[in-house]
C-alpha positions in Angstrom: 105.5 88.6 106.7 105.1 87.3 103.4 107.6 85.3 100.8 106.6 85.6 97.2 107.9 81.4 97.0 105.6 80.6 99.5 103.0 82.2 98.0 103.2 79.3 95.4 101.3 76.9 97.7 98.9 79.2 99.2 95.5 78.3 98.1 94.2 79.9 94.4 91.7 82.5 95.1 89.8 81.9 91.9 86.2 80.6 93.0 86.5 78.2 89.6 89.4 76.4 91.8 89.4 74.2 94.9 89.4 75.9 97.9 90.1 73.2 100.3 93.2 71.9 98.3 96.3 71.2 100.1 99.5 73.1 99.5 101.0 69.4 98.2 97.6 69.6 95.9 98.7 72.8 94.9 102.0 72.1 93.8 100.4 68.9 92.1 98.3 71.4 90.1 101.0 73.8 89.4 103.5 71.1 87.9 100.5 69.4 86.1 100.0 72.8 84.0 103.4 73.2 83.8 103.7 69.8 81.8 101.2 70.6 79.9 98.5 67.9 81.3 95.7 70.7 81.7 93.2 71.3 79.4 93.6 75.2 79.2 90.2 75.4 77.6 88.2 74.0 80.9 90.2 77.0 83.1 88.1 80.0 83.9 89.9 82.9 82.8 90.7 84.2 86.9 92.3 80.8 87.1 94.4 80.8 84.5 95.6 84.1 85.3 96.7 82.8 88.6 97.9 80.3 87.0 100.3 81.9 84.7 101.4 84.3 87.8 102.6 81.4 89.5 104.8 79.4 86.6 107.0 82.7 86.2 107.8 81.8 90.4 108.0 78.4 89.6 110.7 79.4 87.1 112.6 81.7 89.1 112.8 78.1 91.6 114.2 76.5 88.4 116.8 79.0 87.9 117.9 79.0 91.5 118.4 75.1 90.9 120.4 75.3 87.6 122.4 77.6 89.5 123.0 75.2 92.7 123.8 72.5 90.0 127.3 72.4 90.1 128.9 69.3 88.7 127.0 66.0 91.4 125.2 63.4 89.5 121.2 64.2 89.8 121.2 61.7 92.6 123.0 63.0 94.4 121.9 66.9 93.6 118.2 65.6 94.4 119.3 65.1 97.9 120.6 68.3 98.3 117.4 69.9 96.4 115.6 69.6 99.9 118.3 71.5 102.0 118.1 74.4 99.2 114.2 74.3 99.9 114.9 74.0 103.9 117.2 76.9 103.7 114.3 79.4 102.0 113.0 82.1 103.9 109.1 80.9 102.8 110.5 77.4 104.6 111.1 79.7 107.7 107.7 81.2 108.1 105.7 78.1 106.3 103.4 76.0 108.3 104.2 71.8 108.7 101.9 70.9 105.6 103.5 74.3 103.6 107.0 73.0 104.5 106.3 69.9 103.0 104.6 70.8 99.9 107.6 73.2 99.2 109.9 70.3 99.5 107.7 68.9 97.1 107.5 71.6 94.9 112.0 72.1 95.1 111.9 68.3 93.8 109.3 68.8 91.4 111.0 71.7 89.7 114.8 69.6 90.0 113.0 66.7 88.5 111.5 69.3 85.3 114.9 70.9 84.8 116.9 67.4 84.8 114.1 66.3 81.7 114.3 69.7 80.4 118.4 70.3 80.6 120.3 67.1 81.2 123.5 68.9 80.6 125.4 70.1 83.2 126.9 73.0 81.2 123.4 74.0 79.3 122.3 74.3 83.1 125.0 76.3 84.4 124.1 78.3 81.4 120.8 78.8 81.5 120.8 79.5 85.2 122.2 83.2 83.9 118.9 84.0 81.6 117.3 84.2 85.0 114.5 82.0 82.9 113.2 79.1 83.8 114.8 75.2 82.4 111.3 75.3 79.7 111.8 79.3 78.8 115.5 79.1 78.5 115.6 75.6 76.5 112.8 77.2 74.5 115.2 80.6 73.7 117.9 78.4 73.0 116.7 76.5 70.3 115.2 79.1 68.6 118.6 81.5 68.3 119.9 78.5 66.9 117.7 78.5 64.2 117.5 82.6 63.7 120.6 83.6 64.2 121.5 84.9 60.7 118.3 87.5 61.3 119.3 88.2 64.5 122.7 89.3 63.7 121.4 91.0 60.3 119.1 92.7 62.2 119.5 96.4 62.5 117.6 98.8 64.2 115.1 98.6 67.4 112.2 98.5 65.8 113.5 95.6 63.3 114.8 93.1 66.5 111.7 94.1 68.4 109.4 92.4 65.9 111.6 89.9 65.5 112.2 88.1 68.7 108.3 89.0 69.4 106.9 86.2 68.5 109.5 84.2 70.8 108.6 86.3 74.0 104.6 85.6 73.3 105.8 81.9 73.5 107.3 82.0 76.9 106.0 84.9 79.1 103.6 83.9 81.3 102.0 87.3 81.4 98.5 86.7 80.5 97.3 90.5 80.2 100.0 90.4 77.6 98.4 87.7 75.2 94.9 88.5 76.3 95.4 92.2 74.6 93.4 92.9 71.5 93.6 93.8 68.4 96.8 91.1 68.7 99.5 93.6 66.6 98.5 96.6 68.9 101.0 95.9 71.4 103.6 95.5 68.7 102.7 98.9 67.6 102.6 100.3 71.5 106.6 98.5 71.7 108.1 100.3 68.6 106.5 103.3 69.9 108.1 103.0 73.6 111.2 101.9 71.4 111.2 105.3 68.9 111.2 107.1 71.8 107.8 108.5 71.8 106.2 110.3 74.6 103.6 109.2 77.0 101.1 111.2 75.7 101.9 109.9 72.2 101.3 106.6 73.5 98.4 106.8 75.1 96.7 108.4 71.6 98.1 105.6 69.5 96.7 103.4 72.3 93.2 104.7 72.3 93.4 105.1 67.8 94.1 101.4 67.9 91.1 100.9 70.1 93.4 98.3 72.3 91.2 96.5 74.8 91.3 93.6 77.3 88.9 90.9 79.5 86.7 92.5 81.6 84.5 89.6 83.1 82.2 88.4 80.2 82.6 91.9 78.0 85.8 93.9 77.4 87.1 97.5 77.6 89.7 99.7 76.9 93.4 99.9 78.4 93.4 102.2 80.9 96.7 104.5 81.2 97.3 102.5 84.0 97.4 99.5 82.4 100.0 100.8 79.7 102.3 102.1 81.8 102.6 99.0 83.6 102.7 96.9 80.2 105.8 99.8 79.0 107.7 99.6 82.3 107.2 95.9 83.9 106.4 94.0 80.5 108.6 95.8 78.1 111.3 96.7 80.8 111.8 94.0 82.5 110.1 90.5 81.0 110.9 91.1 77.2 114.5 92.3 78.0 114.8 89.4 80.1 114.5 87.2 77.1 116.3 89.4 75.1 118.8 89.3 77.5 119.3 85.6 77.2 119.2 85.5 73.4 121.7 88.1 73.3 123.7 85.4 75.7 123.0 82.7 73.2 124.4 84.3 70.5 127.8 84.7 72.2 129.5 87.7 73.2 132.0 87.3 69.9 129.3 88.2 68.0 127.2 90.8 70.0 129.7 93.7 71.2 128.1 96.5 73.0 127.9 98.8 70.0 125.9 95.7 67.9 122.4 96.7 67.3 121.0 94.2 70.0 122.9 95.1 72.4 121.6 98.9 72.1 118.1 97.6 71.2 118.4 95.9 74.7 118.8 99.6 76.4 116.9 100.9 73.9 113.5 98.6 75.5 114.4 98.8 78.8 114.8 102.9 78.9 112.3 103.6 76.1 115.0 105.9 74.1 115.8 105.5 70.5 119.4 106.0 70.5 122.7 105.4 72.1 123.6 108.5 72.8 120.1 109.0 74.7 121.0 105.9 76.8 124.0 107.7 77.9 122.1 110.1 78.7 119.8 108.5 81.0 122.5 106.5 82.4 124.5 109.9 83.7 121.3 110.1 85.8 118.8 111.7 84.2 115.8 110.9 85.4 113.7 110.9 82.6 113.4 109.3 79.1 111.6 112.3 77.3 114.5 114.8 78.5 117.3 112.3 77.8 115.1 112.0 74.3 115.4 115.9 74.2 119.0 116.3 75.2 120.1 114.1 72.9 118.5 115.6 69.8 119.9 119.2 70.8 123.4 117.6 70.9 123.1 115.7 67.4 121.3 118.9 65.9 124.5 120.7 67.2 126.7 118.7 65.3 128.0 116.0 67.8 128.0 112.1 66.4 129.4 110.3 69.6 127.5 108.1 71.4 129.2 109.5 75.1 127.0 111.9 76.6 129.7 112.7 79.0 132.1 113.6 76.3 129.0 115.8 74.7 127.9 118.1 77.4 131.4 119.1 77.8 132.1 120.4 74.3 128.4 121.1 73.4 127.1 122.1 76.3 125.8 125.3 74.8 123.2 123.6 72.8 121.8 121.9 76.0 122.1 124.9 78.8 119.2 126.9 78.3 117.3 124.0 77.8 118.5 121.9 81.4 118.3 125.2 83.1 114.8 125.0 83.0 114.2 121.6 84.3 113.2 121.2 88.1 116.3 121.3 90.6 115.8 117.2 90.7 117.2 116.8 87.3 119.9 119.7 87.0 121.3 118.0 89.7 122.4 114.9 87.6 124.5 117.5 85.6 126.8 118.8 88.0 130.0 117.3 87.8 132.8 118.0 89.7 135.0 117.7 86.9 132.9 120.1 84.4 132.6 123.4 83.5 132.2 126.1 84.6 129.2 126.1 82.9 127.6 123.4 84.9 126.5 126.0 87.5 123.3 127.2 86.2 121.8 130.5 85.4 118.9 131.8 88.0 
């Protein structure tokens, strides 16, 4: 058995770091490049991969923490920082010098947050961004000083280049910065965002001539490493951040239908719409038919944003064309509550 937290004090399996440290070493490295007291420029690049990998664990401990807060004076939550770290599951199956360092590294991370976040609200807060005290603190300020643009802001594409330069600043996905030309992931994003295709993607990918490390030289992105970058990077770490500056903002001022809100499903689907969101979310399980779908239904006259108030009064536009897809994605379409017309043809 493995626990991802524990994970954080196993030894680095770079060759350019210390093999022989201890797991309390460890967290002492871990919270010294956290601080900002390593020289980034002396890391081999392995390393500071590793690195990298391990803050974005080291921040889900923070969150965790901010969460735990409550209202106690420090003092007295500092105690109970080594309970939360006793009652882990990596504490379970961690050796006597791993149990220790994790202490450590609960105390560590309690000790970051309270220089961080001294307010007891702002953590309470930030423990929902799912972000780390730095990240969140980092997001914060800066909707506080873009929030005009950020509510001016209009369409996907527009948002997505806009809060891009904040999630460069505070993912900790290295293949993410390490990507070159530097504006080709921008382009891959509004892409994913416009709803394009795979295929589509992966030409504008290979056009741009994107490429990444690869030891001393570089090479190309390989599919692989697109799809990952659409559905883990995109998908999940930028609408992470997204999400929390969308919870900075207040919900007064960003209702569902506000453009940041639907960019939000717009980056984590990869549809261009609302009303291809809905599709997706009836449970079709696929962004290029929900892309489809949707334009049948707006060619056919409907401007709704309800996909289940669509099908049922232009569901001619769309049956030919879903009677054709694999039994696995007709399925999504039957409804008890439909028409007649939901039982398909063949």
């Amino acid at each position: 058995m493995s626990s991802s937290i524990l994970g954080l004090v196993k030894p680095f399996s770079s060759i350019t770091m210390r093999q022989d440290s201890s797991a309390v070493d460890i967290v002492q490295v871990l919270f010294a490049y956290r601080r900002g007291l390593v020289d980034r420029s002396t890391i081999g690049s392995d390393a500071l991969k590793e690195l990298e990998e391990r803050q974005a664990m080291v921040a889900v401990v923070e969150s965790y923490l901010m969460a735990s807060r409550s209202d106690v004076p420090f003092d007295s939550f500092r105690a109970h920082v080594v309970t939360l770290s006793r009652g882990t599951f990596a504490y379970d199956i961690a050796s006597e010098s791993e149990k220790q360092a994790l202490e450590q590294l609960f105390l560590l991370a309690a000790e970051d947050l309270e220089a961080q976040v001294p307010e007891l609200e702002k953590q309470t807060a930030f423990s929902r961004t799912l972000l780390g005290a730095r990240e969140a603190n980092y997001v914060y300020q800066w909707v506080q000083s873009n929030r005009s643009m950020l509510l001016e802001a209009q369409t996907p594409a527009s948002i997505l280049k806009l809060v891009w330069p904040l999630f460069a600043a505070t993912t900790h996905t290295l293949s993410f910065q390490n990507v070159e030309p530097g504006e080709g992931l921008m382009a891959l994003s509004v892409a994913w965002v416009e709803g394009r295709n795979y295929e589509s993607i992966f030409e504008l990918s290979s056009s741009l001539e994107l490429t990444k490390p690869y030891g001393d030289k570089r090479q190309r992105l390989s599919t692989a490493d697109i799809t990952k970058f659409l559905h883990s990077t995109l998908s999940f770490d930028f609408t992470l951040v997204l999400s929390a500056v969308i919870q900075f903002l207040g919900d007064s001022e960003v209702l569902p239908e506000n453009p940041l809100s639907l960019t939000l499903s717009a980056m984590r689907y990869g549809v261009p719409d609302p009303l291809a969101v809905s599709v997706y979310d009836s449970g079709v399980p696929d962004r290029a038919v929900a892309v489809i779908i949707s334009q049948k239904l707006r060619a056919d006259g409907y401007d709704g944003l309800s996909f289940r108030e669509a099908r049922v009064a232009h569901w001619g536009a769309i049956e030919d064309f879903v009677a054709l897809l694999p039994e696995c994605f007709r399925i999504s379409f039957r409804s008890s509550d439909g028409p007649e017309a939901w039982e398909f043809r063949g």
